[in-house]
ChimeraX commands (.cxc) that place a marker at each C-alpha (Angstrom):
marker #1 position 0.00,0.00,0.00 radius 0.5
marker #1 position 1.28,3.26,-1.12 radius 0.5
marker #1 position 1.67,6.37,1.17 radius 0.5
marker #1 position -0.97,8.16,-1.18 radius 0.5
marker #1 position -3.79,5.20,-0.13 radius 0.5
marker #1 position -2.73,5.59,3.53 radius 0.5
marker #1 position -4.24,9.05,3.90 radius 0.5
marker #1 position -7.21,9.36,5.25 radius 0.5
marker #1 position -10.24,11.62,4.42 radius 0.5
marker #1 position -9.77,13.86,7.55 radius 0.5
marker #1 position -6.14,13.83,6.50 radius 0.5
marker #1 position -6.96,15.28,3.10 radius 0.5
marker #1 position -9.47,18.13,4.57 radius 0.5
marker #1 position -8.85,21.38,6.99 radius 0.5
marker #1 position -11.05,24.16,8.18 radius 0.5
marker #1 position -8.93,27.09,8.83 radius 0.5
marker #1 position -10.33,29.88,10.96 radius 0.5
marker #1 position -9.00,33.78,9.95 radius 0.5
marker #1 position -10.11,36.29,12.34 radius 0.5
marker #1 position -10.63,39.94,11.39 radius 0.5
marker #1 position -10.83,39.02,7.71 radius 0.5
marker #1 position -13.88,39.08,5.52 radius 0.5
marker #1 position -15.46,38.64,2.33 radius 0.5
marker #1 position -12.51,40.57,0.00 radius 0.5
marker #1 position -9.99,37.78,1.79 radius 0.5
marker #1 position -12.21,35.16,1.25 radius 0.5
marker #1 position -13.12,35.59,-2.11 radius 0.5
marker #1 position -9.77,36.17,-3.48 radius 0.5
marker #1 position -8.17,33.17,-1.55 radius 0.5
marker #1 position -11.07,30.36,-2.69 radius 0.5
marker #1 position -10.21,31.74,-6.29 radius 0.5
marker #1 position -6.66,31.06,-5.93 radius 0.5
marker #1 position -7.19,28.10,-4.00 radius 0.5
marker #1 position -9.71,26.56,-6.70 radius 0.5
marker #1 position -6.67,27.05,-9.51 radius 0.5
marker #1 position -4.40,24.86,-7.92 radius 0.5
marker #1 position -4.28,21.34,-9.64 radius 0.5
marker #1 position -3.45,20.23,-6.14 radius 0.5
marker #1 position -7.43,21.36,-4.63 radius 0.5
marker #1 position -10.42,19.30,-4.78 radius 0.5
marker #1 position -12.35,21.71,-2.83 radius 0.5
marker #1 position -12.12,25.13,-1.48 radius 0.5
marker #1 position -15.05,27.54,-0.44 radius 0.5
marker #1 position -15.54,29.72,2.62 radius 0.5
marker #1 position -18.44,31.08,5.04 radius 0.5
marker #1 position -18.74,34.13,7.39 radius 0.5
marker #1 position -21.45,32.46,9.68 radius 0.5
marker #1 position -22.84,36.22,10.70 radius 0.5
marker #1 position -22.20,39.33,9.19 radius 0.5
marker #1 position -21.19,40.89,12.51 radius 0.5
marker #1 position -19.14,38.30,13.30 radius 0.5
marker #1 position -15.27,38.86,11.84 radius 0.5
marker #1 position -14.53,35.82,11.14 radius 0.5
marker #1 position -13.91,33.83,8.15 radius 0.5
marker #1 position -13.80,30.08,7.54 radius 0.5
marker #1 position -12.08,28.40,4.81 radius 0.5
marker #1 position -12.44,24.99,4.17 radius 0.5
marker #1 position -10.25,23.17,1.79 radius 0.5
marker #1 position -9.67,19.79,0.44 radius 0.5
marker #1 position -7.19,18.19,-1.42 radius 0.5
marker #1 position -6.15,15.41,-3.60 radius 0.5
marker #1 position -4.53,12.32,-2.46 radius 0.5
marker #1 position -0.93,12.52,-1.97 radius 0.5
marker #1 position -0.76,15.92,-1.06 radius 0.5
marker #1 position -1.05,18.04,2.15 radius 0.5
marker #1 position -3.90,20.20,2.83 radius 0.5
marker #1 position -1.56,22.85,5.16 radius 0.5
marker #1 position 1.13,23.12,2.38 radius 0.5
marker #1 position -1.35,23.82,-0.15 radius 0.5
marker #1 position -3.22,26.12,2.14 radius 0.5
marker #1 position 0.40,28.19,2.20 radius 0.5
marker #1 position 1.09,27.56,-1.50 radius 0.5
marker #1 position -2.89,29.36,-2.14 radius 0.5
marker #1 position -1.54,32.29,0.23 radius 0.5
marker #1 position 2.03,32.54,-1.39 radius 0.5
marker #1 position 0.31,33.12,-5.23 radius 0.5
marker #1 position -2.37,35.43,-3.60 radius 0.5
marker #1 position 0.71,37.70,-2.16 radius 0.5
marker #1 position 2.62,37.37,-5.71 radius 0.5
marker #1 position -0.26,37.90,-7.70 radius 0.5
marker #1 position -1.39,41.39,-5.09 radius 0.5
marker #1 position 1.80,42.29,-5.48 radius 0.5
marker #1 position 1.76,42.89,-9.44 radius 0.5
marker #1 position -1.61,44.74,-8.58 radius 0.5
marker #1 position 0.51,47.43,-6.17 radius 0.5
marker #1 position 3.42,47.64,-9.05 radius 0.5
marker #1 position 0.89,47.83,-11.76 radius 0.5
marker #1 position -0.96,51.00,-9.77 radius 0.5
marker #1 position 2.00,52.79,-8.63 radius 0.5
marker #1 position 3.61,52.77,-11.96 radius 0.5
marker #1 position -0.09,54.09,-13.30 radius 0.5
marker #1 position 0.07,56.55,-10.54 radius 0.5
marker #1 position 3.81,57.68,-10.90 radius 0.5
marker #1 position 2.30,58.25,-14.32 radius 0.5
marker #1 position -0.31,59.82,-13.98 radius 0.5
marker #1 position 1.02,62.36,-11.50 radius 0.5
marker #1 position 3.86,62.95,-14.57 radius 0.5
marker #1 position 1.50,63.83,-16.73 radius 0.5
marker #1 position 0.70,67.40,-15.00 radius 0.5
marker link #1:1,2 radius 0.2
marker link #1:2,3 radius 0.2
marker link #1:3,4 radius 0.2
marker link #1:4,5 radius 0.2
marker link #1:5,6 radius 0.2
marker link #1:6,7 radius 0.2
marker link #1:7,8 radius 0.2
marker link #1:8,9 radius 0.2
marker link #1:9,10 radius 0.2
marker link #1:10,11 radius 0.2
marker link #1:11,12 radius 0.2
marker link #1:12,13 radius 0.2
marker link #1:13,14 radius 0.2
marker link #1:14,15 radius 0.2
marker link #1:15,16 radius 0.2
marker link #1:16,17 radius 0.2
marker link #1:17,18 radius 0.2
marker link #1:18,19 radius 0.2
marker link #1:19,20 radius 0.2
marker link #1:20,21 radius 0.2
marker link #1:21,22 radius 0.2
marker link #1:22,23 radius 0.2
marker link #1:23,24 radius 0.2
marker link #1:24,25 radius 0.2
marker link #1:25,26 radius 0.2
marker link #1:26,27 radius 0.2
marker link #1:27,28 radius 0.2
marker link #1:28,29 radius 0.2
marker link #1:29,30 radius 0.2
marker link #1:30,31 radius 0.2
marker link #1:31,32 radius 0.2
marker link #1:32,33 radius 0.2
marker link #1:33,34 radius 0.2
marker link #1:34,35 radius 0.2
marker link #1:35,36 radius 0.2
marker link #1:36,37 radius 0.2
marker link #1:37,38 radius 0.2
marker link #1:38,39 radius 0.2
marker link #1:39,40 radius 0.2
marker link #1:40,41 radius 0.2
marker link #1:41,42 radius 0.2
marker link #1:42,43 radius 0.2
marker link #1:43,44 radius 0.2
marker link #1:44,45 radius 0.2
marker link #1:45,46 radius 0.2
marker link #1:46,47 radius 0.2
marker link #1:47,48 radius 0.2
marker link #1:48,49 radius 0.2
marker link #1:49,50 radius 0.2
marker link #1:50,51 radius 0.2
marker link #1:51,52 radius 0.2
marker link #1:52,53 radius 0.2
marker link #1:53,54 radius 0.2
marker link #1:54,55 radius 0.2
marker link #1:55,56 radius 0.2
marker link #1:56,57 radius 0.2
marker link #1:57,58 radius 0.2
marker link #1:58,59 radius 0.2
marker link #1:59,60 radius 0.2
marker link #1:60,61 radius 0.2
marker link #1:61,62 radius 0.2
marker link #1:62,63 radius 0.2
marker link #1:63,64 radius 0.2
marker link #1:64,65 radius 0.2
marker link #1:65,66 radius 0.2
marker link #1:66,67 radius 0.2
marker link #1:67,68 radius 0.2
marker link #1:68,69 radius 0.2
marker link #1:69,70 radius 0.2
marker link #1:70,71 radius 0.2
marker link #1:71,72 radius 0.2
marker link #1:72,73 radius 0.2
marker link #1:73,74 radius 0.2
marker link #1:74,75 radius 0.2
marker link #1:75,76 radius 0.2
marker link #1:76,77 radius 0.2
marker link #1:77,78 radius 0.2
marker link #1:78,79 radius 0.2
marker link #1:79,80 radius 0.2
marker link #1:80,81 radius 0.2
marker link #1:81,82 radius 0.2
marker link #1:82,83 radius 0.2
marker link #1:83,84 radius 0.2
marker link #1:84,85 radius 0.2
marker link #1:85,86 radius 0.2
marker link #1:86,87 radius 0.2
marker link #1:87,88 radius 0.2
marker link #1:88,89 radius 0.2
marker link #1:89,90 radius 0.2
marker link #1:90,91 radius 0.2
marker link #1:91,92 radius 0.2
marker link #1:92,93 radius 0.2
marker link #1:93,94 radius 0.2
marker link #1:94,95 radius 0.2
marker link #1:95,96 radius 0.2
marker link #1:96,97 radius 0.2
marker link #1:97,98 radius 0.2
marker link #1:98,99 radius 0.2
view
């Protein structure tokens, strides 16, 4: 029996809990989250709209591990936010040249 078969459901599954984040976080993470080959399952909930607290719930495919995909989602998220900033300071810079 391979290491893949030994895994079991609970193994393959996480809820993740981020306080003082809502629906901007969440929507932009599941998105990432639902690119990666790796995901069988990603969505989130905010049980009550005064409560700030977001759940994320992800699953993943056999042979891999649901925490290091979790940081792999958050990794591409940061790299992907962070062509966003470059993109609108260069516009910006720009902008502000143009007067």
């Amino acid at each position: 029996m391979s290491a893949d078969e030994d895994q079991s459901e609970h193994e393959l599954m996480r809820n993740f809990k981020l306080e003082n984040e809502d629906h901007t976080l969440g929507t932009l993470l599941t998105y990432i989250l639902d690119q990666l080959p790796e995901t069988e399952f990603c969505a989130y909930t905010i049980k009550h709209p005064t409560e700030n607290v977001l759940y994320l719930r992800l699953k993943v495919k056999k042979g891999h591990d649901v925490t290091e995909i979790f940081k792999k989602g958050v990794i591409e998220l940061k790299k992907a936010l962070d062509i966003v900033e470059e993109k609108f300071i260069n516009a910006m810079d720009e902008y502000e040249n143009q007067s």
